[in-house]
C-alpha positions as CSV (number, residue, x, y, z in Angstrom):
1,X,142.6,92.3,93.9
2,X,139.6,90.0,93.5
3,X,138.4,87.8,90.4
4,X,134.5,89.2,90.2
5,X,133.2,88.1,86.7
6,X,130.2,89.5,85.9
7,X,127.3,87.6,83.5
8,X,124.3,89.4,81.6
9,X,121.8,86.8,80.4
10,X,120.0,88.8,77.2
11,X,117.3,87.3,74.9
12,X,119.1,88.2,71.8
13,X,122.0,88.8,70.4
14,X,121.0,92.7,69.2
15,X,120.6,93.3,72.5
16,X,123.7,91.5,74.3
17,X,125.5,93.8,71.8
18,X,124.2,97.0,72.9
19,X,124.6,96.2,76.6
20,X,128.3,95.2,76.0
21,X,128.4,98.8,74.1
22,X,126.7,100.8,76.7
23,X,128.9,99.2,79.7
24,X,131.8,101.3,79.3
25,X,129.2,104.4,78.8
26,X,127.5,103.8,82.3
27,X,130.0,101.5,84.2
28,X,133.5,103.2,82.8
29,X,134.5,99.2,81.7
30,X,137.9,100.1,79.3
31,X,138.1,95.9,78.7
32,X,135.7,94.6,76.3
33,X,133.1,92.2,77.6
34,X,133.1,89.3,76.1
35,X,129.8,88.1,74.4
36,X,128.6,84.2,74.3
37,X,125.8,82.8,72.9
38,X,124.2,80.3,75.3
39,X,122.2,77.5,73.4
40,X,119.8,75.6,75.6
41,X,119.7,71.9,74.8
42,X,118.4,70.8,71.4
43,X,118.7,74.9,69.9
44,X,120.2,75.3,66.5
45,X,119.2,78.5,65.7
46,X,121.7,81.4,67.0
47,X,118.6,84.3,67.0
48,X,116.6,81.4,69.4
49,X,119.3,81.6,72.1
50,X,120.1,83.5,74.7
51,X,123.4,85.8,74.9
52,X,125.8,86.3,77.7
53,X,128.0,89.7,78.2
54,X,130.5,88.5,80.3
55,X,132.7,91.5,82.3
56,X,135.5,91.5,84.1
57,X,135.4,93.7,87.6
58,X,138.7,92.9,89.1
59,X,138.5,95.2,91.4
60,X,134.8,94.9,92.2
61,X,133.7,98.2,91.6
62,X,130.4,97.2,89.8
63,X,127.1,97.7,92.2
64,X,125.4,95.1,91.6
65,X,122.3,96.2,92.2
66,X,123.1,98.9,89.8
67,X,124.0,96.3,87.0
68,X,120.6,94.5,88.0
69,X,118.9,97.9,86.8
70,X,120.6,98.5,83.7
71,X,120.7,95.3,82.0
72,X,116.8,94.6,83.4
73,X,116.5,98.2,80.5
74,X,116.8,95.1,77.8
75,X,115.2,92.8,79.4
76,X,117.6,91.1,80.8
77,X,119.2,89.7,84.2
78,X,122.6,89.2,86.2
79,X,123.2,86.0,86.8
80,X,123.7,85.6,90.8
81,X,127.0,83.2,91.6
């Protein structure tokens, strides 16, 4: 078993929340991601920020090119280790 960790970067926190929601939908993730909100230097307010669903795949059984297409639906990205 491997330690993949998978991170969405979101614009918002609406839409961080329905990607973390629609994982177990399209992906079949049972654990819940975990959302983080990810304030760039000098950023107070929490809608400014950008939002990070971070998922657990410890057996690697996300396509990541697949995860690319989905979260790119909310204008998003997967951040690339």
């Amino acid at each position: 078993m491997s330690d993949v960790r998978h991170v969405l970067v979101l614009p918002d926190r609406d839409a961080a929340e329905e990607v973390a929601e629609a994982l177990g939908e399209r992906f079949g993730v049972t654990d819940e991601p975990q959302l983080v909100r990810d304030a760039l230097a000098g950023e107070d307010d929490a809608e400014d920020a950008q939002w990070l669903v971070v998922v657990e795949d410890p057996e690697a059984r996300m396509d990541a090119a697949a995860l690319d297409a989905f979260v790119a639906d909310w204008e998003g990205w997967r951040e690339v280790p």
